[in-house]
N, C-alpha and C positions, 0 to 999 in steps of 0.2 A: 457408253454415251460419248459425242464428238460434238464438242462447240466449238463456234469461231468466231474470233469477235473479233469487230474492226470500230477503230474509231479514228473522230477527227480527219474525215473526206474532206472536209471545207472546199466544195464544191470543185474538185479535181477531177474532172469528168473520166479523164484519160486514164488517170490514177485507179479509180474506182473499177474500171473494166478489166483493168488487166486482173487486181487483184479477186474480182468476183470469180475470175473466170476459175484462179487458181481453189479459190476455198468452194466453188461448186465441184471441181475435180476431186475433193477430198470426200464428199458427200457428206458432210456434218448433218448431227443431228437436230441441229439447234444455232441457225447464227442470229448473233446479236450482233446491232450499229449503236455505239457505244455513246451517241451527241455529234453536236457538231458534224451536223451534215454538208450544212450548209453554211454560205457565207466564208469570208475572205479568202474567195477563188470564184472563178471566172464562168462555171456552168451551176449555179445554183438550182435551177429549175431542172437541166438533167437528170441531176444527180440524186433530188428528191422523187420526181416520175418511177426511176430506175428504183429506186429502195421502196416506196410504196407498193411499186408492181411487185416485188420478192414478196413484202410483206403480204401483199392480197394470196400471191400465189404458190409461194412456198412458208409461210409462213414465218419471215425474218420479224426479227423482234426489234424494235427503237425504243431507244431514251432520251431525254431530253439533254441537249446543252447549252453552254450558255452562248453559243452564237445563234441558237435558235432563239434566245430569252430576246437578245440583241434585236434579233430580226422581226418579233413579234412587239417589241418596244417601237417600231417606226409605224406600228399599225396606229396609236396612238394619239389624240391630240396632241400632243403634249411636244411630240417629236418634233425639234425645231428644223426647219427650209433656208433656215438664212445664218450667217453670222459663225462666230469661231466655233459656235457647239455644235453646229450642222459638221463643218467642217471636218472635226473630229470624229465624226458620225456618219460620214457618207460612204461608206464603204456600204456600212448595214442600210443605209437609204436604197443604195442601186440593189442592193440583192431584194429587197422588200419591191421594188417597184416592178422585180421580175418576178415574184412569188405573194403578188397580192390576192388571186384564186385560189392560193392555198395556206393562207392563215390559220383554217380550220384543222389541216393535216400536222402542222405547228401546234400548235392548242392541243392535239391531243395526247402529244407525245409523253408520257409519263417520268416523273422523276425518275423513278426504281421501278426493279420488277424480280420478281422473284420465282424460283423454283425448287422443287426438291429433288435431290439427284439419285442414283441409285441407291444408297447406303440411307436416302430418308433426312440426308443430310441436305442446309439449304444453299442454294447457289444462289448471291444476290447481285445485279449488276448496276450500275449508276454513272453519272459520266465522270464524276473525277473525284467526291465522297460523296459519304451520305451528311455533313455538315454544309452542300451546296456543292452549284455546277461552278466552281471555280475554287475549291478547296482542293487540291488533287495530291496523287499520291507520289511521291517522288523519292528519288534513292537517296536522299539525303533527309528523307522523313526518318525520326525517330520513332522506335517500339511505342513507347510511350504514344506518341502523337498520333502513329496509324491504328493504334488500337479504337480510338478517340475519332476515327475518320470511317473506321468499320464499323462500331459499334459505338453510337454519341450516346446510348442512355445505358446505364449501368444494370440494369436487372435485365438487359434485353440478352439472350445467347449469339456468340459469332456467329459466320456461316464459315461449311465447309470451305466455299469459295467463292471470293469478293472479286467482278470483273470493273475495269473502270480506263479510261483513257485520260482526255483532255494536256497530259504537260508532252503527248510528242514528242515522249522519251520513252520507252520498252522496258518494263520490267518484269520479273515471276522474283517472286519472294515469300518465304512463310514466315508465319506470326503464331505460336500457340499451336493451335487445331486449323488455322486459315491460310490454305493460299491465295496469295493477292498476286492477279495479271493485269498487270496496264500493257495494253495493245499498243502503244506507240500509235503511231499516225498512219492512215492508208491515205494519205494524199496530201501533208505536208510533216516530215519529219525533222526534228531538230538535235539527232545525235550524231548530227556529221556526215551521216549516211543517207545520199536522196531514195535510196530506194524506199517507195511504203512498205509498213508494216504490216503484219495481225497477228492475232495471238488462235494457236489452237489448244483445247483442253481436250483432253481426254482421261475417262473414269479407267482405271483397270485396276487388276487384284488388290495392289499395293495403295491406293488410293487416286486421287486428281493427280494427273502430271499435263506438264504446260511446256508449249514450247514457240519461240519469236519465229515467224516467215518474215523475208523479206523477200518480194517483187520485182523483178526488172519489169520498167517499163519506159516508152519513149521520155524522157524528159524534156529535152527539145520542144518535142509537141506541147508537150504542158503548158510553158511559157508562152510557147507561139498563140497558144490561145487565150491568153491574158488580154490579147494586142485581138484576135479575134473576133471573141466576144463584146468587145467595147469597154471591158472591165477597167483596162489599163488605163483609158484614154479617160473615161466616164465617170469612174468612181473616187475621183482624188488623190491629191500627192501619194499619202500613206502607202498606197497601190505598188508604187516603187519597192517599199520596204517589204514587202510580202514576195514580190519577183525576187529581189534580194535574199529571202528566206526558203524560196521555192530554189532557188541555185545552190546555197550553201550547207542549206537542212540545219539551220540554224535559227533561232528566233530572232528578231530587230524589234516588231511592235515593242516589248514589254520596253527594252533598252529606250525609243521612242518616248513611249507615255510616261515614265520616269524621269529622263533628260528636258523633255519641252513641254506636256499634255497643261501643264497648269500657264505654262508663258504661252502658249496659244490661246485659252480659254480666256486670259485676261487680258488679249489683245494687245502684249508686248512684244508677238514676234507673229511673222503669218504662218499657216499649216507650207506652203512650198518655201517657202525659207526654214522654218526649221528641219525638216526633211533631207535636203541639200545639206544644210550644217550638220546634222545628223550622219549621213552617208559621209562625210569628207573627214567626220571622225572616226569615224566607226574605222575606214579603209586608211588610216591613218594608223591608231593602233594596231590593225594587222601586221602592218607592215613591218 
């Protein structure tokens, strides 16, 4: 048996083709999109089309993420149009206003999903635990803590093999009786490396073995179509800091929402000035 899992596209159109084209060439038996399809990038609407149409017609599997959760949060009353919380949230506005037809295809995506693999063993996938779509699994998790992110309720048994993405870091790691693969990112990566990710599994004699792909793909084009799409121009300062991310394969937002998210919400600094200050530090400590 051959899966391939890809997560965290965050709408990389360009991303997403090269790598489909490479993991259609392997013929898997089984690919999974790990979350985070969409949102913070520039073809949200492609890149969902594109994944729903596998799903109808070859049968690609989806999970939910939390930039779906994000996205589905602007469908909302509640969603504010105006003011510092907009501000902070328009990123997920402009994707929602391109993907307001398919709120339903949103909605349906499931936390988890499961299978049993050849040994009768089960394979479970989710976007980054099963504790929530923003609990994820990372190389600096402890035994203790990913046991706790595999299996939250204590009489429940592990799976052979826990799939899961979300931190845009690449890992294969066992735990016990489980191998855990986070896919890393297929259309914005934060190990240094811009090439996307995915992860392939394969069952053989000896049990699961897993292994990281990485992708050449035009990167150039990527960005060019930030500026494209109208993402760049439309969606808000923060936009900057995702080009920024998309150059370096590196994260900015979290460094962002940490350093200003609360002095913008409380209206002591605006979202394009902290941004600016943001970048001027950020490229300061590089230096």
């Amino acid at each position: 048996m051959k899966i391939a899992i890809l997560s965290d596209i965050h709408a990389n159109w360009i991303a997403l083709q090269a790598v489909a084209a490479e993991v259609e060439s392997w013929q898997p038996d089984l690919v999974i999109v790990a979350g985070d399809l969409v949102n913070r990038g520039p073809r949200p609407l492609e890149c969902l089309r594109f994944v729903l149409e596998k799903q109808r017609a070859a049968g690609w599997q989806i999970v939910l993420g939390n930039h779906e959760e994000y996205v589905l949060s602007q469908a909302t009353p509640e969603a504010p149009r105006s003011g510092p919380s907009f501000a902070v949230h328009q990123a997920s506005c402009w994707t929602y206003t391109r993907l307001q037809d398919q709120m339903a295809a949103l909605q349906a995506m499931p936390f988890d999903l499961r299978w049993r693999g050849p040994d009768s063993g089960l394979i479970h996938a989710t976007h980054a635990s099963l504790r929530g779509t923003r609990d994820g699994v990372y190389h600096q998790t402890t035994d203790e803590e990913l046991a706790k992110k595999i299996v939250p309720e204590a009489a429940a048994l592990p799976p052979a093999l826990f799939l899961v993405g979300h931190t845009h870091v690449p890992l294969i790691r066992r735990i016990h009786e489980t191998l855990v693969v986070n896919a890393g990112s297929a259309g914005l990566p934060f190990d240094r490396d811009t090439r996307p990710s995915y992860a392939r599994v394969e069952w053989r004699r000896q049990g699961w073995q897993a292994e990281i792909r990485r992708v050449a793909y035009d990167l150039a084009a990527a960005e060019k179509d930030f500026a494209l799409s109208g993402y760049l121009d439309e969606a808000g300062p923060l936009i900057r800091l995702v080009v920024k991310e998309l150059r370096l394969a590196r994260g900015q937002l979290g460094g962002w929402v940490d350093r200003f998210q609360k002095q913008v919400l409380g209206g002591k600094i605006s979202m394009q000035e902290s941004v600016q200050q943001f970048i001027r530090e950020s490229d300061r400590i590089a230096l």
